[in-house]
Structure formats: C-alpha cells, structure tokens
TORTORVO-224498 format. One line per 5 residues: number of its first residue (from 1); their letters; for each residue x negated, y, z negated of C-alpha. Coordinates in nm, 4 decimals. Each point is the difference from the previous one (the first is absolute). Layout:
BEGIN
NUM	A	X/Y/Z  ... .
END
This chain:
BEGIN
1	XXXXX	0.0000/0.0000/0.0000  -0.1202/0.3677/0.0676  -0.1295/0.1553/-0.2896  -0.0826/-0.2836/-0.1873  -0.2720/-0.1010/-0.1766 .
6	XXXXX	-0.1556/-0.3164/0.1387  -0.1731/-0.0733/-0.2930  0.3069/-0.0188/-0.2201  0.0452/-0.2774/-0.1772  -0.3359/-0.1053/0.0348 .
11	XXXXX	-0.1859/-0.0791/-0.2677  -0.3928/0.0051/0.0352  -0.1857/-0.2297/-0.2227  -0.2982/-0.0061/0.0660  -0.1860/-0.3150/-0.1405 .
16	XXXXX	-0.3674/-0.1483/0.0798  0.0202/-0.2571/0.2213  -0.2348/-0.3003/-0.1768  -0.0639/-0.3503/0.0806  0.0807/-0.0920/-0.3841 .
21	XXXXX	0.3714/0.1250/0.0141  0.1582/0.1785/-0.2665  0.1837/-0.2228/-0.2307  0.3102/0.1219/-0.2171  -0.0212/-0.0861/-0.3126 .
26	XXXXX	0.3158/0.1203/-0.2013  0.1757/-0.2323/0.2132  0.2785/-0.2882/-0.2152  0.0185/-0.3581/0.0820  0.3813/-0.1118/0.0916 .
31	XXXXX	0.1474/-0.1293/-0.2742  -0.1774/0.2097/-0.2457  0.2147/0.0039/-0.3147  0.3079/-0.2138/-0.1071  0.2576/0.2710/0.1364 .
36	XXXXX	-0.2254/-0.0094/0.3511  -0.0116/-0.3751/0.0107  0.3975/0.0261/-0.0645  0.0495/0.2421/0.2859  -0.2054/-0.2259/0.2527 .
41	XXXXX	0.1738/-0.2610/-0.0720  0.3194/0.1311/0.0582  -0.1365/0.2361/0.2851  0.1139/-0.0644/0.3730  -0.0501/0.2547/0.2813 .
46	XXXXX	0.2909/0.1270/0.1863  -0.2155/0.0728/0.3094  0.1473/0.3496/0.0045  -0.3293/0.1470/0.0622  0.0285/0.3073/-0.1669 .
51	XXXXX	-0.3204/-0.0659/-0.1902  -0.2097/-0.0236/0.3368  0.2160/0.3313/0.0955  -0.0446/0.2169/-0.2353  -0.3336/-0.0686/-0.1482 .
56	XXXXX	-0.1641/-0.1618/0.3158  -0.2783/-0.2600/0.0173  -0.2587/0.0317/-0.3274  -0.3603/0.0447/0.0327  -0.1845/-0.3135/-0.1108 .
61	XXXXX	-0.3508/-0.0151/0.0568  -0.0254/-0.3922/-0.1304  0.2378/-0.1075/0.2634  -0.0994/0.1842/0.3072  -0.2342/-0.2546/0.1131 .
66	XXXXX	0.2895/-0.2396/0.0043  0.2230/0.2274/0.1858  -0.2543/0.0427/0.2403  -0.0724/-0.3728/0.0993  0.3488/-0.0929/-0.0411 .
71	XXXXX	0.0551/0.3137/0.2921  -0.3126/-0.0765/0.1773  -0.1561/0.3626/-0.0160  -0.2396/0.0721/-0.1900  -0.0056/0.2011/-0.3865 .
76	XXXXX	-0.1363/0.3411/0.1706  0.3394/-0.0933/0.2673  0.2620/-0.0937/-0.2789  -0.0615/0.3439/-0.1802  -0.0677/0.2375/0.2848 .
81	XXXXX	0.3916/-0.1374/0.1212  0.1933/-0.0360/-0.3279  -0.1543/0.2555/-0.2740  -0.2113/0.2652/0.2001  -0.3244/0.0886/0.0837 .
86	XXXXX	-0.3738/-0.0926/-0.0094  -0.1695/0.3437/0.0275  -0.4254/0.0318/-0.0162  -0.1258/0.2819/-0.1992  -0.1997/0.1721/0.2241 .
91	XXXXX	-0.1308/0.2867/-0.1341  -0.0005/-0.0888/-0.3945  0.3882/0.2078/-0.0746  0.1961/-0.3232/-0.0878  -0.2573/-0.0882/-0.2118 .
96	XXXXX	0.0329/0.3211/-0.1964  0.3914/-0.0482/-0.0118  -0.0250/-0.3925/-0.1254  -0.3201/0.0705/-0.2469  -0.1180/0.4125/0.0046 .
101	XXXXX	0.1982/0.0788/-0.3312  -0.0913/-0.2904/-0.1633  -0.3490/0.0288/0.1027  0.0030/0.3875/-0.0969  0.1307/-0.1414/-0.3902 .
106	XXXXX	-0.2173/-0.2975/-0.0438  -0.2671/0.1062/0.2083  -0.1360/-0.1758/0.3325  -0.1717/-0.2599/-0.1903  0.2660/-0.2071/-0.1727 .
111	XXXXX	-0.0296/-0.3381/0.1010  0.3681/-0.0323/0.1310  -0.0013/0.3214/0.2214  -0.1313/-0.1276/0.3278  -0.2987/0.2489/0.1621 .
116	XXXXX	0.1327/0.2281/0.2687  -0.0420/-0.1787/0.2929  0.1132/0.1056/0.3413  0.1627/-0.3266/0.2660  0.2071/-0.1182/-0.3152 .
121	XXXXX	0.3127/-0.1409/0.1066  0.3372/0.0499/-0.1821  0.3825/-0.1115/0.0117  0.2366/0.3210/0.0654  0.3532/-0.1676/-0.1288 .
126	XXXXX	0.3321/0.1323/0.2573  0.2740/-0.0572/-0.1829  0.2121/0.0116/0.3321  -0.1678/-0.2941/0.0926  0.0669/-0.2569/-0.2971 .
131	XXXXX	0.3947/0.1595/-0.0362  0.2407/-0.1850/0.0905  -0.2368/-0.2926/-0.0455  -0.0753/-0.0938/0.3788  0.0121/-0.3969/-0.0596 .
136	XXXXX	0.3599/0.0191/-0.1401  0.2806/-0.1664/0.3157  0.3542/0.0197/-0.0172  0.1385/-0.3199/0.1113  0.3297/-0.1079/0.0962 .
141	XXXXX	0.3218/0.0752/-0.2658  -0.2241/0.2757/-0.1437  -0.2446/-0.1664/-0.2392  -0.3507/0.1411/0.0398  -0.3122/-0.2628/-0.0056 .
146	XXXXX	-0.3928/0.0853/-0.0192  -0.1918/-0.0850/0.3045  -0.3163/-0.0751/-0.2544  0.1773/-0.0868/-0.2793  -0.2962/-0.3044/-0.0478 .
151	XXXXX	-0.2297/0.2365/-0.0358  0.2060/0.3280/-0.1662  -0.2210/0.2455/-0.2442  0.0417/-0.0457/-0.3482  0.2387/0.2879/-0.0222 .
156	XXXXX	0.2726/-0.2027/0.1682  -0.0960/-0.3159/-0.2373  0.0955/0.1932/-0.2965  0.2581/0.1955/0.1499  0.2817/0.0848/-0.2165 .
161	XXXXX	-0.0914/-0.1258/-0.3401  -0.4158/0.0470/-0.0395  -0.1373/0.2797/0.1969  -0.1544/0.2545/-0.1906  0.2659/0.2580/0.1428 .
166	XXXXX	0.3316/-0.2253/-0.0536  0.2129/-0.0050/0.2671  -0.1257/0.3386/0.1268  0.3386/0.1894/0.0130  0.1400/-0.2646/0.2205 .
171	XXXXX	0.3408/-0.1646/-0.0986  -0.0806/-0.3694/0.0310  0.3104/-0.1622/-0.0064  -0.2131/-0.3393/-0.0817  -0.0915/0.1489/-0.3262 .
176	XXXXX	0.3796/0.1746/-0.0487  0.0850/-0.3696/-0.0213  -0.2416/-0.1214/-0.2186  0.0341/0.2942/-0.2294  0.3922/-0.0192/-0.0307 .
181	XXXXX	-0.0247/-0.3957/-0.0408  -0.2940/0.0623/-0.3240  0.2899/0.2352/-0.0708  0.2529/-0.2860/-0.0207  -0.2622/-0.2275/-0.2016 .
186	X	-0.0713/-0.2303/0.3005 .
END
C-alpha cells in the first residue's frame, strides 16, 4: 500500500550466526507438573489452526537441522525462507548493535563479548515470514494439518499447556476443553 512502511511489522533480531547453535534453556518438558500431565492427557487438537495463525511457526535452533533434511535444503535455506535473513557484517556496525554496549560496560576484553570482527554472519528474524506459519494446509471439511509436523519446533510440542508464553493470546479451543472438563473434576 502507498504510504506504508515496508518494514512494519518486522522485527529485526539480529543474532550471531554460530556453528554451536544457541540453545534455550528456560524451556519445560511436557508433562511438567501433575496439573500439566492432567491436561496432556486429556488434551486433543481440534486442528483449527489458530495457533499456527496467529503466532506462526517458532524459532527453534535444535530442530532446524531436522527441518532441513526432512525438506531437502539446507539450514542456511530453511531460515533464509521461513524466519528471515542471513546478513554479513561488512563493515563492523552489526557488530556494534549485537555487542558495542555491552562491550562499552564490560569492556572489550570479557571473555563472552566476541572481538569485533568484520565477515561475521548473522540471522535478521522477518516476522512476515514465519506468520501464518507457512507449513500449516487446510484440508478438506476445514481441519488444518502441518506439512512437517514430524519434525515441528519445540514451540508447537508444547503448544497450549508448556510454552513459556502459554497459549500466547490465542483461544485454543483444545485447552477450553480441557480446562472446563478439570472444571467438572474429570
């Protein structure tokens, strides 16, 4: 549209791109907790896809390598398609963006502050590209299925009940029914 900013709504991350990948580690296990195990149990999707709507296809750095293969492209392909970018720092800026403050606070020479180093490569996340969630299908009588759903991030695993962000302002009407039958002493 004229006028608008094509930038909007994306959201620029900009994070080092390492062989060792970063690992979350606030992340639950499914199940965690007697009221958890209790909703899993009585937990069953109603392929609405809202989930895969509204918050889109979660970033999971453990699991790309198996998205990948199971695609046939490779990791560098899988997030330049589905999450964003893969920009080279050129001329030192991103580095100053990712690591300058720090660096200006802790000084240069703490161990975990990489050296400024020009030809570093980083992930630029596009939120446009990951929402709606670009493996979710709508098949026939309206139910939605995941084209990778072997292979889906961790995100989706845990989605409703043990994501660090619940069910992310999305109405599951999985965990509606799960809720209202704890409600009923099920």
């Amino acid at each position: 549209m004229k006028g608008e900013n094509p930038d909007k709504g994306k959201r620029t991350v900009r994070v080092p791109q390492i062989s060792g990948l970063l690992r979350p580690t606030n992340l639950k296990k499914p199940g965690e907790g007697m009221r958890r195990g209790r909703c899993w149990e009585l937990f069953e999707c109603q392929r609405c896809g809202k989930c895969c709507i509204e918050l889109g296809l979660p970033w999971d750095p453990e699991r790309i390598s198996e998205i990948a293969q199971f695609l046939n492209l490779t990791d560098e392909q899988v997030f330049e398609r589905y999450y964003g970018r893969i920009v080279e720092d050129t001329d030192g800026r991103i580095w100053e963006e990712v690591y300058g403050w720090s660096s200006k606070i802790f000084g240069e020479e703490a161990s975990w502050i990489p050296q400024k180093e020009v030809g570093l490569k980083y992930r630029e996340f596009d939120d446009h590209k990951r929402t709606p969630c670009p493996f979710l299908r709508s098949e026939s009588g309206g139910q939605k299925t995941c084209i990778i759903y072997e292979v889906r991030p961790r995100g989706c695993r845990l989605y409703p009940f043990d994501t660090d962000f619940g069910r992310g302002g999305v109405n599951c009407p999985g965990a509606r029914i799960v809720y209202e039958r704890l409600e009923r002493g099920e």
